[in-house]
Structures are given as structure tokens and as C-alpha cells.
N, C-alpha and C positions, 0 to 999 in steps of 0.2 A: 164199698164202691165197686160193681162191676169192672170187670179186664174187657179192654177193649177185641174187639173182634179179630183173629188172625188175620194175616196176608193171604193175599189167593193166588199171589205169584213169586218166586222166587226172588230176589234182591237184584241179582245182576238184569235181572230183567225190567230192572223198575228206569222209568225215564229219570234223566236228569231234570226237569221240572218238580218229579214226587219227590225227589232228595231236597233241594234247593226250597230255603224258606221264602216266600212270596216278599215278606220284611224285609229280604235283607240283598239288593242287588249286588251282582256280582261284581261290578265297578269301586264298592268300597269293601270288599271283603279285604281282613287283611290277615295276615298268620299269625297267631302270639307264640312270643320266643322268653322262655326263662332270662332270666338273670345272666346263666351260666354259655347263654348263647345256644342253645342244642333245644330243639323243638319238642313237644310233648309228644306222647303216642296218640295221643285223642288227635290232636292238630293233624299228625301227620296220616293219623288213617282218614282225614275228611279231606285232607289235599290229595288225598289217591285216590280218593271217592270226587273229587269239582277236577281231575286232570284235565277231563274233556272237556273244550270251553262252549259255553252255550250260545254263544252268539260264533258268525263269519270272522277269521280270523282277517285284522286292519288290512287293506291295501296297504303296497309299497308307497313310501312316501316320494313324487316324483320330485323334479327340480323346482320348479314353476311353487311347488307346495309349501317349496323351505326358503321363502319370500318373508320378510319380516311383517309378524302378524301384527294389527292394530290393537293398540293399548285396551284389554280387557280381553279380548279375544284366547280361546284356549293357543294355550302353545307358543305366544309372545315373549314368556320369562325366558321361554326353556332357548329359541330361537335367539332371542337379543344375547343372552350369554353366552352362545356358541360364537356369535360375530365376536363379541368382544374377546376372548377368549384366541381368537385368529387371526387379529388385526396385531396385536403386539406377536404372534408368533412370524407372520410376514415379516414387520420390519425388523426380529431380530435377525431373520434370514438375509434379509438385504444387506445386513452390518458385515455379516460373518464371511463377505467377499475376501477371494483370496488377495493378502500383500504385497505391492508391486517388487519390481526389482530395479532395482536406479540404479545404472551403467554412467559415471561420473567421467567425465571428460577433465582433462589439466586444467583448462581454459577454467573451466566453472570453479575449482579448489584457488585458481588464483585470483578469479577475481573476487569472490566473496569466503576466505577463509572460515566464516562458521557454516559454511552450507550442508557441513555432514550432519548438522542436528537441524535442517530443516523442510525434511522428508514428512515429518510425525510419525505412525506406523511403520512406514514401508522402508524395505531394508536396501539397504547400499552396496554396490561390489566394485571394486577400483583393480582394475588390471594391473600388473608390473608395469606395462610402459605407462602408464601416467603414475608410479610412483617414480622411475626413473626419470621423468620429463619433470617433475618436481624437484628432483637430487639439480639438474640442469639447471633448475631456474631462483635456487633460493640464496644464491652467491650477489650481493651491490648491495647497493641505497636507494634502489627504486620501489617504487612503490609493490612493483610485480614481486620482487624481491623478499619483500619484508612479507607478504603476504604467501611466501610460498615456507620463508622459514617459519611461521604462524601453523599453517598447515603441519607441517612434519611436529612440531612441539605437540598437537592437538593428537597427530595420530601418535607419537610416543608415549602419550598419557593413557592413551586408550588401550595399547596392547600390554601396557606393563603390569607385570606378574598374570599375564595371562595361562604361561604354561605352552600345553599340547592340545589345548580346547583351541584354536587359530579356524581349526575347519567347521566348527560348530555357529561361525559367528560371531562376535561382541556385539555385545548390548551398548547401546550408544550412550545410553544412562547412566552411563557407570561413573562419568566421569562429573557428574553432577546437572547434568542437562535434560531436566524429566520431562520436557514437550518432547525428546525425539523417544517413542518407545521402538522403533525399529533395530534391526544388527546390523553392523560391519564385517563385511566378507572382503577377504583378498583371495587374490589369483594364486593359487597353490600345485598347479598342475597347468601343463600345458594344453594348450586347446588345437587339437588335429583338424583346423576348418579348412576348405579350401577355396580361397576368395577368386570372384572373373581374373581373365591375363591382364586385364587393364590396369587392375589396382597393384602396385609393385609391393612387394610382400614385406619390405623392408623399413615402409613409411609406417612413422608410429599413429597415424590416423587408421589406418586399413590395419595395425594389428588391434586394434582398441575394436573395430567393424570387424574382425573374426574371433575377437570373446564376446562380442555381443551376440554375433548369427550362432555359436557354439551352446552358450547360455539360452537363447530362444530355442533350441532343437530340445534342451534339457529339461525346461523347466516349461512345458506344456502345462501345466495348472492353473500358472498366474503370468500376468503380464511381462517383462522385461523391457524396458522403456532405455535408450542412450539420451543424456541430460548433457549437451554442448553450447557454448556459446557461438560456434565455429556455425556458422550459415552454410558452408559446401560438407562441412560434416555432417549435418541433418539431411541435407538433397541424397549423401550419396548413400547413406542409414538405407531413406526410405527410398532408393531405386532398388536396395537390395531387398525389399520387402521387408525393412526390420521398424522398430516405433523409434522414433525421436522426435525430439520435445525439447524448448529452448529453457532458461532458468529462467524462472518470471517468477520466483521471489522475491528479486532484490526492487521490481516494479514497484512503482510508489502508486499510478495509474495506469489501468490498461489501453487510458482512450489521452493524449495528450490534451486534447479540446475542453476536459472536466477540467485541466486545472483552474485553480481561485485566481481569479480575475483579480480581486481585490474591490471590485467593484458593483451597486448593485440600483438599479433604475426603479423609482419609486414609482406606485399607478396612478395613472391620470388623473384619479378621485380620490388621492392622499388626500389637501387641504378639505375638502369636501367631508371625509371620514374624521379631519379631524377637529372641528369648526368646533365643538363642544368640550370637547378633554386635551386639546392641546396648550403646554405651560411654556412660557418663556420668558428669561430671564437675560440681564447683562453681568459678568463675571471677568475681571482681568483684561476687558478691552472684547471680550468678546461674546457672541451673542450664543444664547443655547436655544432647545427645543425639547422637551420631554411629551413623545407621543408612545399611542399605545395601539395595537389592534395586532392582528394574525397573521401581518406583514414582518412582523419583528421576529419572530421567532427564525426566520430564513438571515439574520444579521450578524454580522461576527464585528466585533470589538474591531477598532482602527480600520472598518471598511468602508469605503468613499460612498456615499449615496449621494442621490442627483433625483432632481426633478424638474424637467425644462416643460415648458408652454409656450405658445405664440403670442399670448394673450396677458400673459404675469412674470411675472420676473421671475428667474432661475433659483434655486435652493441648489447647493452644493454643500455639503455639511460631513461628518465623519462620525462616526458612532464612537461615542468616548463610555457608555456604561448601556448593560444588558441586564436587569431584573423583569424574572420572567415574563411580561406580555410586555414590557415598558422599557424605551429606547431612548437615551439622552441622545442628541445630536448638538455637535459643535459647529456653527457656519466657518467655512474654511476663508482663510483671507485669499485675497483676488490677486495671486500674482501676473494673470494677465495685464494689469494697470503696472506705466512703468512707475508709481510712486515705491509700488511693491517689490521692483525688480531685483534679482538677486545677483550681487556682482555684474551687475548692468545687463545680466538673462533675464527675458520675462516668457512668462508660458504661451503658447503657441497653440493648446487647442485645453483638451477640458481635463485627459491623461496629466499632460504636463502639470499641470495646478494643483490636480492630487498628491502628484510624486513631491515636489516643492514644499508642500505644508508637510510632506513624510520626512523630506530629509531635514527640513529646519527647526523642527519638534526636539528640543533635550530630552524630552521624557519617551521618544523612542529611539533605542538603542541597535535596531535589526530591521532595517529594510532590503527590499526584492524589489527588484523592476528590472523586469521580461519585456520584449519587443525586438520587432527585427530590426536590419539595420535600416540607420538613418532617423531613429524615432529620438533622440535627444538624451540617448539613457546617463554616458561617459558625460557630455557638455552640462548635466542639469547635476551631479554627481559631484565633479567638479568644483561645479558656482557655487554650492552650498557649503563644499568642503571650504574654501576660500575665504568666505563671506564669514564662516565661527571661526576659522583658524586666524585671520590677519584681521578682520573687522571687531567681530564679538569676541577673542580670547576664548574660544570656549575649550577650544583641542587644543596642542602643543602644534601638532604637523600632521600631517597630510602621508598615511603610506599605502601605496600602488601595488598592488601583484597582480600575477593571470597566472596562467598555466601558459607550458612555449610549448605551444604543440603546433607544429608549422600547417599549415595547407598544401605547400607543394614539397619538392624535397629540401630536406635539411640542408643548411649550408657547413654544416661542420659547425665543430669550435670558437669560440669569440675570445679574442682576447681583454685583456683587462681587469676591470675588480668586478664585484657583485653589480653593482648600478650598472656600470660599464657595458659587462653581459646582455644584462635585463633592456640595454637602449635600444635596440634593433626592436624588441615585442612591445614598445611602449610606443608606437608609432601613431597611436590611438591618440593618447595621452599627448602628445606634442602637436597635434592638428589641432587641439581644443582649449591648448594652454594659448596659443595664436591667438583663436577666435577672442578669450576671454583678454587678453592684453592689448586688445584692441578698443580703447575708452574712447569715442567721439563725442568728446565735450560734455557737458550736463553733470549729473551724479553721476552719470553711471560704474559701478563700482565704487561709489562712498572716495571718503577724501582716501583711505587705503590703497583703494584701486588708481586713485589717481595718481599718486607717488612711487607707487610699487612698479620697479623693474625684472627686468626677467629673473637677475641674479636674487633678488631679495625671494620670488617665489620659488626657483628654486631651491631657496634653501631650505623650504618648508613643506616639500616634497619630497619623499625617499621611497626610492624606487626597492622592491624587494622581491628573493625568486624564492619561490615554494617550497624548494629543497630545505630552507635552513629555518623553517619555521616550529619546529617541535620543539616545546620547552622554553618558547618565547611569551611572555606577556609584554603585552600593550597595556600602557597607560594613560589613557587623557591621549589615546589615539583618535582619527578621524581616518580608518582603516578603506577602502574601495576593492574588491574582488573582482577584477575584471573578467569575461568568457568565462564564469563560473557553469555554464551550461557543459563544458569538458569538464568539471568536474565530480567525482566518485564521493557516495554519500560519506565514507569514512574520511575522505580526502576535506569534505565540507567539513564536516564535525571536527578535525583537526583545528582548522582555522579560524573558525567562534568559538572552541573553546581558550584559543587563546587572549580575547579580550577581559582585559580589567577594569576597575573602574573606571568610568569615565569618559569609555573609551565606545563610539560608535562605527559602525557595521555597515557596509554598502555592498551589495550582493548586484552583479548585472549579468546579465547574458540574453542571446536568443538560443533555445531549446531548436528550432528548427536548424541552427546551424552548431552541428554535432562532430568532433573533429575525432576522441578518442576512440578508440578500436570498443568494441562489444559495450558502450553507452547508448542508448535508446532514448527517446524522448520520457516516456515511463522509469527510468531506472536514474534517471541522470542526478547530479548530485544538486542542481537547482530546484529538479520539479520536487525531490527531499525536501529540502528546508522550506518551501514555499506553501507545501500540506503541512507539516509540524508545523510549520508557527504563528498559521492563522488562528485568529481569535486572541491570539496574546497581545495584554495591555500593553507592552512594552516593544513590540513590532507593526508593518506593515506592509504593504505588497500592492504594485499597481501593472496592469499588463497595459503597459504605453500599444497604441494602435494607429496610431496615422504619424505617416514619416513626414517631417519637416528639414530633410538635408537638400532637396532641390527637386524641381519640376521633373531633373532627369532621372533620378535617383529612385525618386516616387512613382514612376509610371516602367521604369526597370523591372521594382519589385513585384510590379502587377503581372507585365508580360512575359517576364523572362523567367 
């Protein structure tokens, strides 16, 4: 076989076209690499021989370019997995914000003693003066009291066998509380701030305002927040340009207007929706309805439904069982009719009729009814308590509390025994026992009512003060909580958990009329128990709306 013909020019002079096999585009060329990872000498002297690339080297790739390409398009795999790949790198960025710093006020440790584990993350720092403003305040049998020795026990658990680590922090977890992951910091040095001549340098508000301005100049990274329940402590924070921020965890709502009504108005085209699948039956005297549709799921157990027309007669009924699309309803009996009438009360608009089938129900043991004044809360409360205690035997007696918390200034001291005390805050209580001992002829008030004297009802009435209720059970009580709206959700939870069997629960107040120092319409110990306990079979809750105490009373509360 003949030798092919020599070159007629030297190598380096040969183009890259004569080198490069026509076969084989440069686009898939690829290098082969041994086993051992390290390139052959043939590979590597033909990649010294293709260094120069044969085609324009890519333009830059502009912005407009790295646009997510359409599914099949070159460059969509490489593009989508760069986004995805920066989308979880963002939001870790956004997590990794620095930890606040929560400047604790006395106020806030006394009134909700677990409030240091409910920060979550962010760490806590308590001046000397609100440790010493707690040493002041943990001495009696007040509620502030107990709540302050509470406090000191929590932070003794937490520093102990700490050591010489005190400036490092405490981990709030330590003590068994793993939602708060933030530290505890105390004041260990003093703070050289210099506050306006206005504020007197001696008042422990304005030095609690110069370890916050001192901590704000330090700690430039992250936030530093002052957490008061004190309204002029916040204004005067933020005229100094510092942050402050009220406690609004102990809130139950932000908006008082959400709370549960108890109540909930059927649509005009209920019977119409329910013309094909709705069942009913009679049971113990009374009538049911088992309907279904997308209305039911907005229903909670013992809540009053209504459906009025001009045209058909009214539905007033109570949801007694909820499987999931499908709603039993019980028609409620008509205490508006005096056949119905309770202790010779009859209801007065469509609220009252709800409330009445709540309180005379043995199988609910925990009602709420909300309303301002004049709406029939205390009179309808009362009639019911009377009507099972002396008519049906169902209770033993009838006992009264409220909180004394005066509206204008105290009068001092009362002499006397416990009842004795408590006469002066029962003043409620003795306008309504009138109204009701007043029988004009008929049934009213069953043959009980008609024989019963003042002294016979009073004896079935025991008046009680707040102070001596821990460690009491009630039995086969018929219990009433007067202005529970002044009271503190711990203060509430005290008092339900003192009932025993048998023993039923009257819960009243208006939320608008708020007597306790740093109580809120949100935090109060009514709007509590009124969220918890809806939906439970064994409660109920009606917010009374139109006043029935007098024409004058009623157009007061409009204009005044």
C-alpha cells in the first residue's frame, strides 16, 4: 500500500478546520479521563492542539436572558434549578433576623406570672428596680400578691446553681419550659444614662426608661422593645424615641366585636335548601330537625339558631349534635308565653328565650351571658336559679359572688361577718329579689312562689366574697358570678374549678364596663371562658342585646 503524500506546510501552520474531524463537532467533544483521574498524554496533547475555540466566544448572558426558559427550551433545567435552589436560600435569610430584646415592666411579671416563657426566641432583661418593685409587692393575700411570690419562686428555679455564667444569660428552658428558647438577662452593672430634667431620676418608671435608652445605644443589632402594661409608661418610652409595646398575650381577641355571640341567623332559603333531606322527629316532649348543607359547618354545639320570616312562622332551635355536614336541632320552648314563664319571668325579646332554655337545661352545667346594662342578665339568672332550687329540687341553694371592686372611691372597711361584708356589693341582687317577690295573682311563680317569704328565700341564698374560695367545692350548687367581666383569666379558672357534681355555673358581665386596673376588653377573664367553652356539649353562651329595664334606661344607653 503506498505512503500517503507529505505535508507542504509545517503543523503550526495548519488551520484548525485541517486538525478538527468534520465527524465530530466541537459541541460534543468530550476529554477521556482514566480510572485514576489524570488525563492521558494523547488527550492532553489534542486539548493543547482544540485550545483555540473555533467558533466566537458566548456573549454575556444579560438579565432579561436568565428569564425562566419554556419547558424543552435549552437552558430551562439549568435556570429552574438556580431559582429553586434561592428561593429556600431567601427564606432562610429572612428566619436568621436578629432576637429581640424584651425590657419587662413589674406590671407585666405581676400580672401574668408565666410571662417570662412567653417571649419564644427572644431574650428577656429585668432591671434591679423591677426586681426590687417585686420584693415590695409579694407580701398579702391579693391576688397581686400571690402572683408576685409566683414570680420570685420561677426566677429562683432559674438561677439556681447557675454559678458565675449570670452575664452570659439563662436559657429560659432550663427549667422545663421548651416553647420559650430565649435567655434571661439581669441588670449587673449600672447604666450611666442621662434622662430630660423632667423625669425625676428617682422614680422607678424613669430608671426602668434609662436601662432601656442605655440597652438601645448598646445593642444596635437588634431590636430592644420596653413590654408595660402602664399606658404613661409607653407614651413616655416612645417620646424618648425608645420602642414600647403593650402585653398582648394574655389577649384572648384583638377585636372585642369577634367574640361568640352564641348566636347564629339561618338564610332566608334554609327551608327551601332543605325541602328534600330534612328529618324530624318528637323525642321527650320535644321536637328535633336533622338538616344538612354548608351552612352547618359555621355551627358550634348549644348555639341558638333562628330563622324569622314575615310570611311563616319563626324556628328558634339549638344545635344539640354536629357530624360533619349534618346538624341536629332541638326547637327551643317559648318562654315568651306566660304558660312558660319562669318564677313568674317571661322573656321579653328573642336573646332572653335563648338564655332561659340555657339556664333551665340540667344537662348544661356552664353558662355566659354578656350584655350591657339593663338587658335582664342578673333578673333571668336569678328566676332560674329559684324556679330548680325551691320549685324542682334540683340544687340545694343558690350562691352569689362578684368581685368588690368599687367605681368611685372606697368606703373603707365594712363591718360584720362574710355575708354582712359582701351586702353593700349585692345591691344588684336585692333590686331583683323585689321584682321577683312580687306575684300578682295567677301562677306566677308556681304554688312555691306563692308561699315563699323573703326569709324562706333568703335562706336559700348565700352571699360569698372571692377572697375565701380556694379549696372550696360546691355541691349540688346553683353557683351565679356576678361583673365577671373584672375578672382575671386565672381569677376565672379558680372559680369553675371549684364546682362538683351537680353543681351549676352562671357566668354575667358586660365586657364594656371594665373596672380592674390593666383588664382590657381582649384579656378579660369573661371574653376567656366565653372562647374556651364554645362548642362544648355541656355549655352555652348568649350575648343579650336589647335592654328591657326602661324606656329611660334604654335610650340613656344609646345617647349617653
Amino acid at each position: 500500500m503506498p505512503l500517503p503524500p507529505p505535508p507542504k506546510s509545517m503543523g503550526s501552520l495548519l488551520s484548525q478546520a485541517a486538525v478538527t474531524p468534520p465527524s465530530a463537532p466541537a459541541a460534543t467533544r468530550k476529554t477521556s479521563r482514566p480510572k485514576n483521574g489524570k488525563a492521558s498524554s494523547a488527550s492532553l496533547a489534542s486539548h493543547a492542539v482544540m485550545a483555540e475555540p473555533a467558533v466566537a466566544p458566548p456573549a454575556p448572558i444579560t438579565a432579561q436572558q436568565t428569564r425562566k426558559a419554556p419547558a424543552g427550551e435549552p437552558g430551562s433545567t439549568t435556570i429552574d434549578r438556580a431559582q429553586k435552589v434561592a428561593a429556600p436560600a431567601k427564606r432562610a435569610a429572612a428566619r436568621q433576623e436578629p432576637a429581640k430584646l424584651f425590657v419587662l415592666d413589674t406590671n407585666v411579671l405581676l400580672h401574668d406570672p408565666m410571662s417570662l416563657y412567653r417571649f419564644e426566641e427572644h431574650d428577656i432583661y429585668l432591671p434591679m428596680v423591677t426586681l426590687e418593685e417585686l420584693d415590695a409587692h409579694k407580701k398579702g393575700l391579693s391576688e397581686v400578691a400571690r402572683n408576685g411570690r409566683q414570680v420570685s419562686r420561677e426566677l429562683d428555679a432559674l438561677v439556681a446553681d447557675i454559678g458565675s455564667g449570670i452575664d452570659q444569660g439563662i436559657a429560659l428552658s432550663r427549667t422545663g419550659h421548651a416553647e420559650a428558647r430565649g435567655r434571661l438577662f439581669f441588670q449587673t452593672r449600672a447604666h450611666d444614662v442621662e434622662l430630660p430634667i423632667a423625669l425625676p431620676q428617682g422614680k422607678a418608671d424613669n430608671q426602668i426608661l434609662a436601662v432601656l435608652q442605655d440597652l438601645t445605644h448598646i445593642h444596635t443589632e437588634r431590636p430592644v422593645v420596653l413590654v408595660s402594661k402602664d399606658i404613661n409608661m409607653r407614651v413616655k418610652a416612645r417620646a424618648l424615641g425608645l420602642h414600647a409595646e403593650d402585653y398582648a398575650n394574655d389577649k384572648t381577641l384583638d377585636d372585642a366585636d369577634l367574640l361568640y355571640t352564641g348566636m347564629l341567623v339561618l338564610p332566608p332559603d334554609f327551608w327551601d335548601r332543605q325541602a328534600k333531606s330534612v328529618e324530624s322527629w318528637q323525642q321527650g316532649g320535644n321536637t328535633f330537625y336533622r338538616v344538612q348543607g354548608k351552612f352547618v359547618a359555621q355551627m358550634l354545639v348549644n348555639q341558638a339558631v333562628y330563622w324569622e320570616s314575615g310570611s311563616a312562622p319563626p324556628l328558634y332551635a339549638r344545635v344539640k349534635e354536629i357530624r360533619a355536614n349534618t346538624a341536629v336541632l332541638q326547637v327551643m320552648r317559648d318562654h315568651t308565653h306566660q304558660k312558660n314563664a319562669v318564677w313568674g319571668v317571661t322573656a321579653r325579646n328573642r336573646e332572653q328565650n335563648f338564655a332561659l332554655n340555657l339556664l333551665m337545661d340540667p344537662e348544661v352545667d356552664f353558662v355566659t351571658l354578656a350584655g350591657q346594662a339593663g338587658t335582664g342578665k342578673t333578673l333571668l339568672a336569678l328566676a332560674a336559679g329559684l324556679s330548680q332550687v325551691l320549685d324542682a329540687r334540683r340544687y340545694n341553694e343558690i350562691i352569689v359572688t362578684r368581685v368588690t371592686v368599687p367605681v368611685g372611691e372606697d368606703i373603707g372597711y365594712l363591718p360584720g361577718t362574710e355575708e354582712e361584708k359582701m351586702g353593700p356589693w349585692m345591691g344588684a341582687l336585692d333590686d331583683n329579689l323585689e321584682v321577683l317577690n312580687q306575684s300578682e295573682g295567677g301562677n306566677s311563680g308556681g304554688e312555691w312562689g306563692r308561699a315563699a317569704t323573703q326569709d324562706l328565700i333568703r335562706s336559700k341564698i348565700k352571699i360569698k366574697s372571692l377572697n375565701f374560695m380556694r379549696g372550696r367545692t360546691f355541691l349540688n350548687k346553683y353557683v351565679i358570678i356576678d361583673e365577671a367581666q373584672n375578672l382575671t383569666p386565672k381569677q376565672m379558672k379558680t372559680l369553675i374549678t371549684r364546682a362538683g357534681p351537680g353543681t351549676k355555673l352562671v357566668c354575667m358581665g358586660n365586657i364594656a364596663q371594665i373596672d380592674t386596673p390593666y383588664l382590657t376588653e381582649g384579656s378579660s377573664g369573661m371574653t376567656y371562658v366565653v372562647d374556651r367553652f364554645k362548642g362544648w356539649s355541656h355549655s352555652g353562651h348568649v350575648t343579650l342585646a336589647r335592654g328591657e329595664r326602661s324606656r329611660l334606661a334604654d335610650y340613656a344607653s344609646e345617647v349617653l
